[in-house]
C-alpha positions in Angstrom: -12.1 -15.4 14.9 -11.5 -15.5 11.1 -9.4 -13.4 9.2 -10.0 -13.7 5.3 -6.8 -12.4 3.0 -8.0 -11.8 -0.8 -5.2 -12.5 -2.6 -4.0 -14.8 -1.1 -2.2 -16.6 -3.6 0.4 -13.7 -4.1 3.5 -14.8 -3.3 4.2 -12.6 -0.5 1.3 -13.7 1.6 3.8 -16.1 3.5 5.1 -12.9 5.1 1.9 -11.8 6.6 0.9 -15.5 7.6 4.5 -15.7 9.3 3.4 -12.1 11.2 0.5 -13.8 12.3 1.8 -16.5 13.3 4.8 -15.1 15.4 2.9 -11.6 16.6 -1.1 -12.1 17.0 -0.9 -14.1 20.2 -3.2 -10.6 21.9 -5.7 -11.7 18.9 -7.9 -15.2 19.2 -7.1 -16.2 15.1 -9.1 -19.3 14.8 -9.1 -19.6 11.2 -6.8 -17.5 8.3 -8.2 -17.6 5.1 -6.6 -17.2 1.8 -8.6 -16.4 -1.1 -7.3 -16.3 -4.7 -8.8 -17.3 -8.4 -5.2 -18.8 -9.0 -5.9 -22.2 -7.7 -2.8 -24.0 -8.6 -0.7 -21.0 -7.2 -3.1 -21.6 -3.6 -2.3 -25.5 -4.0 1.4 -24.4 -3.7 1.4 -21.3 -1.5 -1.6 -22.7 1.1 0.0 -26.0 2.4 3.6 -24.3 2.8 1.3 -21.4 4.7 0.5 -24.3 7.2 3.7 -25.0 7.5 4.5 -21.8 8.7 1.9 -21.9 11.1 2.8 -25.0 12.2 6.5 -24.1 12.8 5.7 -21.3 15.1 3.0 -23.4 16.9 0.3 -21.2 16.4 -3.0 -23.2 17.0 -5.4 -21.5 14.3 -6.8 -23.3 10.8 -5.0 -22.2 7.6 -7.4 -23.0 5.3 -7.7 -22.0 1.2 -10.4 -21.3 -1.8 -10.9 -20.3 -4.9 -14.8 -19.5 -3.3 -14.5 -15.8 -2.5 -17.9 -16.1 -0.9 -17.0 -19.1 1.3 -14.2 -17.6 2.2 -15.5 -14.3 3.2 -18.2 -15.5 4.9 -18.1 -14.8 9.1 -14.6 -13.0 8.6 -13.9 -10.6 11.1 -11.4 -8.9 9.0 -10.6 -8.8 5.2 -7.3 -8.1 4.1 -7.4 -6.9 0.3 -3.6 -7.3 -0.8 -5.0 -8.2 -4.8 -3.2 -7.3 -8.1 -5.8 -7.1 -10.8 -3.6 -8.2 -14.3 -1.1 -10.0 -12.0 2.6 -9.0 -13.1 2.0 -8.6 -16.7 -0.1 -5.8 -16.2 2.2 -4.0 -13.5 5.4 -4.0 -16.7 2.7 -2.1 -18.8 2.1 0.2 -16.3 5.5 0.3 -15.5 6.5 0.8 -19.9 3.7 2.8 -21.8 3.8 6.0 -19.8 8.4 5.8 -20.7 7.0 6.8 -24.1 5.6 10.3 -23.2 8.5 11.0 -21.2 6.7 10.4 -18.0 7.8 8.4 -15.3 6.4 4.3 -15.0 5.7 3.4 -11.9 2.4 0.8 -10.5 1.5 3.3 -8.2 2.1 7.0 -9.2 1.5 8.9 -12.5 -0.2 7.1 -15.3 0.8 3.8 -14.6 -1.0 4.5 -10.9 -4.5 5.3 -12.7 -4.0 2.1 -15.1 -3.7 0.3 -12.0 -7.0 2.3 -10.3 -9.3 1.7 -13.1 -8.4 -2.0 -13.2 -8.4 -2.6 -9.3 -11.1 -0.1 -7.5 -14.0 -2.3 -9.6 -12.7 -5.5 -8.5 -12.1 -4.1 -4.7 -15.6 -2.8 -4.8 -17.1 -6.0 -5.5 -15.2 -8.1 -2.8 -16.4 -5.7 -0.2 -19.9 -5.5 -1.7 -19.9 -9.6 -0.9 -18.3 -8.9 2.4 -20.6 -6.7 3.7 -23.5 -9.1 3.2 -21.6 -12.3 4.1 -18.6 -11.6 6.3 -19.0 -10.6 10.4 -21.2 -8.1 11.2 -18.8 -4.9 11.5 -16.1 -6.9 10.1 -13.2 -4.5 8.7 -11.6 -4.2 5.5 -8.1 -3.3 5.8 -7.1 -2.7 2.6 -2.9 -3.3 0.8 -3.8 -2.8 -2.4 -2.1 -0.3 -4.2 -2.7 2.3 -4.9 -4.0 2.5 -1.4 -5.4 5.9 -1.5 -7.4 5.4 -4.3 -9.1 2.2 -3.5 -9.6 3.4 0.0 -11.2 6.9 -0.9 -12.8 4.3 -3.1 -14.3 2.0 -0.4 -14.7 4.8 1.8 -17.1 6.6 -0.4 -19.4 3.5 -1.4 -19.9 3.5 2.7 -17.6 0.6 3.6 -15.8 0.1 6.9 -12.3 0.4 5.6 -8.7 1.7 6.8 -5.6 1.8 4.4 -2.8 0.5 5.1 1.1 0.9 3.9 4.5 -0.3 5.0 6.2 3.1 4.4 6.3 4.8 7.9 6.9 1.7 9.8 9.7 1.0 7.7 11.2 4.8 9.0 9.8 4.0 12.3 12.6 1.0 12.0 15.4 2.8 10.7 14.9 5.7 12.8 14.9 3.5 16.0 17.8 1.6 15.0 19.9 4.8 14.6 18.9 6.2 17.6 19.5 2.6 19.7 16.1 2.5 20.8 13.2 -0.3 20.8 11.1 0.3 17.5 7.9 0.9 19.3 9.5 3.8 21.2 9.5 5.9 18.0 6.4 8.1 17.5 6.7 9.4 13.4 4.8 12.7 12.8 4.1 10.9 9.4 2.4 12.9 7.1 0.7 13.7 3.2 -1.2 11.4 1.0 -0.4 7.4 0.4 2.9 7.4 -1.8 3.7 10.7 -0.9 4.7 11.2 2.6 7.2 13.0 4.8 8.4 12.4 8.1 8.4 15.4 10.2 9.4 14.1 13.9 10.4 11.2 15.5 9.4 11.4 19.0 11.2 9.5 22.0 10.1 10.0 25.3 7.3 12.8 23.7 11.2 14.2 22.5 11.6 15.1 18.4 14.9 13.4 17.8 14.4 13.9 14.0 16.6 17.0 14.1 19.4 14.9 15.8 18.8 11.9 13.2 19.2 14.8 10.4 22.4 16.8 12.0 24.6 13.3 12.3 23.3 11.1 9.9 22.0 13.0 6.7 23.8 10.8 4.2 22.6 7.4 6.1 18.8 9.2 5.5 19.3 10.3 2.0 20.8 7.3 0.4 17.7 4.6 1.4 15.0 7.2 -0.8 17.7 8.2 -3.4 17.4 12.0 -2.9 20.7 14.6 -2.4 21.0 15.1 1.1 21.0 18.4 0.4 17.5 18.3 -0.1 16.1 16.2 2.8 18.2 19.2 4.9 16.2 22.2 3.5 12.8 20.3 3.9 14.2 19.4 7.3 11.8 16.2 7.0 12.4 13.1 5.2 10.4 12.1 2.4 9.6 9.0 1.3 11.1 7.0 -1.6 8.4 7.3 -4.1 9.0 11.6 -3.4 12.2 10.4 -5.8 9.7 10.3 -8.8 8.4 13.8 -8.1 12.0 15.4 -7.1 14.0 13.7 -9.5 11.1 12.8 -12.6 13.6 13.4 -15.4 16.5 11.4 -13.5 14.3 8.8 -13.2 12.8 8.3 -16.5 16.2 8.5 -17.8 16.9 5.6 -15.8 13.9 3.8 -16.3 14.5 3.7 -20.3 15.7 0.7 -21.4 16.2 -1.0 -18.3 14.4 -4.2 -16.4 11.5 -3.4 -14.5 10.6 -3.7 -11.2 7.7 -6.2 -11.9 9.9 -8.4 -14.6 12.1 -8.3 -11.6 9.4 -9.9 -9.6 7.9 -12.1 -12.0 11.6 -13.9 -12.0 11.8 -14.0 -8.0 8.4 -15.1 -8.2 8.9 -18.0 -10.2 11.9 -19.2 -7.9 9.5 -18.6 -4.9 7.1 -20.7 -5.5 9.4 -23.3 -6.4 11.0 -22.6 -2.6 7.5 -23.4 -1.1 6.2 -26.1 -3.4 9.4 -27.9 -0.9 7.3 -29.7 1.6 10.9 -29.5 3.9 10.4 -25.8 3.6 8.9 -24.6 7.1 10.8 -20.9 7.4 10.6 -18.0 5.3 13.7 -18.2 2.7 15.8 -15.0 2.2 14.2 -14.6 -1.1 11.4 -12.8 0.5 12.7 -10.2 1.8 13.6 -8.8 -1.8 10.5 -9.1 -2.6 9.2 -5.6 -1.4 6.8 -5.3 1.1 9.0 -4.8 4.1 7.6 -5.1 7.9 4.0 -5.6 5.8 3.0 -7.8 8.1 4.0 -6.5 11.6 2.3 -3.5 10.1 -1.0 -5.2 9.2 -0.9 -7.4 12.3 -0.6 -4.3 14.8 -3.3 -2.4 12.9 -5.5 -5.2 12.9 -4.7 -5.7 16.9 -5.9 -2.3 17.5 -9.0 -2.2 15.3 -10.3 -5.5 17.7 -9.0 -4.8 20.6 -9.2 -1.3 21.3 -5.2 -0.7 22.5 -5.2 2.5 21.0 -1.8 2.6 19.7 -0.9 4.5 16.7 -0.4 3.5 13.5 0.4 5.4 9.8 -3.3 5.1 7.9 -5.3 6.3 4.9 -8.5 7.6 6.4 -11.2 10.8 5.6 -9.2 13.8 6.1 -12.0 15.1 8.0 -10.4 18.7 8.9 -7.1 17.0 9.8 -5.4 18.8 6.9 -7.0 22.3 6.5 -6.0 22.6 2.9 -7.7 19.6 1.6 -11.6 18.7 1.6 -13.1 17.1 4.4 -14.0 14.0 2.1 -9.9 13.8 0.9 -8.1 10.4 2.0 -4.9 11.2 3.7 -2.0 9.2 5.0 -1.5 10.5 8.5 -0.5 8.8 11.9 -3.3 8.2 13.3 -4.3 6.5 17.2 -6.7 3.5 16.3 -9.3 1.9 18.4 -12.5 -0.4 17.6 -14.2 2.9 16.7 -11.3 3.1 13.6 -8.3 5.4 13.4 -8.2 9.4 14.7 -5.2 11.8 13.3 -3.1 12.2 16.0 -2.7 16.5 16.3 -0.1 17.2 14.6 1.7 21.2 13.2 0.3 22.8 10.3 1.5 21.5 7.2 3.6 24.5 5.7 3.7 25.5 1.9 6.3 23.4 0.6 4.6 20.4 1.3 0.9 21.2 1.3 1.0 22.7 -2.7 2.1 19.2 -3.5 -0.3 17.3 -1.4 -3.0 19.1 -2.4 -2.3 19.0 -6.6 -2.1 14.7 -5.9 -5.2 15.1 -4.0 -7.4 16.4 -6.8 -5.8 14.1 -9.0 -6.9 11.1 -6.8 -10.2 12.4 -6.4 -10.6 12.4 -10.4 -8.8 9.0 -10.4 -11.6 7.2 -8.4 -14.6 8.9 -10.3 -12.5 7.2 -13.6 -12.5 4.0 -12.2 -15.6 4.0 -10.4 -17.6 5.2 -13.5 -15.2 4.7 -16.4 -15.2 7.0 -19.9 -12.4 8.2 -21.8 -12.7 12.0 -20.9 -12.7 11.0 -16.8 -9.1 9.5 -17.8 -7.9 12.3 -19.7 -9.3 15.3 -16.5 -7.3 12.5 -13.6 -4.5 12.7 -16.1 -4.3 16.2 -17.1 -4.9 17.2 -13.6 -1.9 14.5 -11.6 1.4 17.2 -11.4 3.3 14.7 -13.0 1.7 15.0 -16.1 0.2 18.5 -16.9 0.0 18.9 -20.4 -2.8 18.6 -22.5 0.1 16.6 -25.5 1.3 14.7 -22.1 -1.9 13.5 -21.2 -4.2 13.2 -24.4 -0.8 10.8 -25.6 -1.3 8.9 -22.3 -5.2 8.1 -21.9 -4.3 6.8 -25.6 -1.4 4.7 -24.5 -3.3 3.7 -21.2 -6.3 2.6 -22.6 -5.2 1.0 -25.2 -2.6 -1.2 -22.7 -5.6 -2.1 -20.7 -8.3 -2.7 -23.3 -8.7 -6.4 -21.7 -9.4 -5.2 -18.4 -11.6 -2.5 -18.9 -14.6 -3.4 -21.3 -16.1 0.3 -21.2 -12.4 1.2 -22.8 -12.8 -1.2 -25.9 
């Protein structure tokens, strides 16, 4: 069996080559592919891939290309981790918006929909060439941010996709760790939209020991997403991290002004990475890595893919059709719900209603994402300004006729309708 990973030549693809290597052993990988238009990064990042392999003795081919037809062709799965504009592009999104007072971040806000209009095209086209060249009923799990967006994407144009993020099993982690459990014995009620999430149980034993997580450790939950624990003990949930830019916008921008971002912050690691596997001695992840974001990405992508192949039936956090799950939200809506996956795709697990002081919020992103990938599916300035105009972050007509200027503008090279 192949498995195909566009962008490949990121350098974090050694973590999910490493989760293959060490967790697949229920799947028969026969060939991993990595697939990049960056052929001298691939010449550095492939053969220390191998290595990997090597060192953990698993028996499938690593193989590499610049082809992305070759190396789609017969995959069973394709994993879509790409970053359209590479880091360069991810400081502008994470810069222009600082000037309207709005947050900059890759994923939410403006900087999110610069990163949308650039990325859902290119997605599109890799899983346009998939579906004529890869396995019949070969899956597209898809990493790229943001994963909502190019997923709703994919899912509309009629593709066989699932989205996938690291957020709840990163919880599912923490959670287990606190309570001295094994990881897989946590059950997240995991909830909201991709990048805006909130954990609402963590069942043991079909037992919610959420409530005891929150009564003796509040502080220990707060600190990780940077919200007062105050907060996280009147929502009586945790929310993710990137909740931080909605609860605490001003805080954040504040902080944001004037300081490093997070991608020049990974463009430097980056560089030192790839020095670290251009070492032919180099056989083992280096420590590096693990600062480079991403965290349990690939025993996340590995036990999704398991499922989707195998059938297990074990339950994963997924973007997939809302399909009635969430009441308040259209039928057609992507949400980011745990979800029991089989070869048939993912099902919501049932879960409580979704009460008022979460749903208002999911629902305002969700219009805003629906806007967002009829922008960068069909381009035009005015589709920008309505996404922009409509994402809660944003609002104001000033706000957002300032930002379609500054996005468009920032991304002129990328988008040739915007020119």
């Amino acid at each position: 069996m192949k498995i195909a990973v566009v962008g490949g030549g990121s350098t974090y693809t050694p973590e999910l080559v490493d989760g293959f290597a060490r967790l697949a052993g229920s799947l028969d990988v026969t060939e991993l592919c990595l697939i990049d238009p960056a052929g001298p990064r691939l010449d550095v990042i492939g053969p220390y891939a191998r290595r990997l392999m090597a060192h953990h003795g698993h028996p499938g081919t690593l193989t590499w290309t610049t082809d992305l037809d070759a190396g789609l062709t017969d995959a069973a799965v394709v994993v879509v981790q790409l970053r359209v504009g590479g880091q360069a592009a991810r400081i502008s999104d994470e810069t222009f918006p600082l000037e309207c007072g709005c947050v900059g971040q890759e994923t939410t806000g403006a900087g999110g929909l610069a990163k949308a209009l650039r990325t859902v095209p290119v997605v599109l086209d890799v899983a346009e060439r998939a579906a004529r060249l890869a396995a019949p009923g070969a899956w597209i799990v898809d990493f790229t941010n943001p994963v909502g967006i190019v997923t709703r994407a994919l899912l509309d144009a009629g593709h066989k996709a699932v989205g996938l993020c690291n957020v709840a099993i990163g919880f599912q982690r923490r959670f287990a760790q606190l309570l001295g459990v094994e990881p897989g014995a946590v059950t997240l009620d995991h909830v909201g939209l991709n990048h805006l999430t909130w954990e609402r149980a963590a069942y043991v034993n079909g037992v919610d020991r959420l409530p005891e997580l929150l009564a003796g450790h509040l502080d220990e939950l707060a600190r990780p997403v940077q919200l007062p624990p105050s907060l996280l003990r009147l929502l009586g949930n945790v929310p993710s991290y990137y909740l931080r830019y909605f609860y605490a916008h001003d805080e954040v921008v504040r902080e944001e002004r004037g300081a490093p971002t997070r991608g020049q912050k990974v463009a430097e690691m980056e560089t030192e990475l790839l020095t670290m596997y251009a070492d032919p001695a180099l056989t083992t992840k280096p420590d590096l890595l693990s600062k480079r974001g991403g965290a349990f990405y690939s025993e996340a992508a590995v036990g999704l893919i398991t499922s989707l192949l195998t059938g297990d039936g074990a339950v994963h956090a997924v973007n997939l059709r809302n399909g009635g799950h969430l009441p308040f939200l259209p039928d057609n809506a992507v949400i980011e719900v745990s979800a029991r996956v089989d070869r048939d795709g993912a099902t919501p697990v049932p879960a409580p209603p979704v009460g008022p002081e979460l749903s208002g919020l999911i629902a305002g992103v969700a219009a805003y994402e629906e806007l967002a990938v009829r922008a960068a599916v069909h381009g035009g300035r005015d589709r920008v300004y309505a996404a922009l105009l409509a994402h809660p972050l944003v609002g104001q007509h000033e706000y957002a006729e300032a930002l379609t200027q500054g996005l468009l503008a920032a991304n002129a090279d990328h988008l040739a309708w915007a020119r």
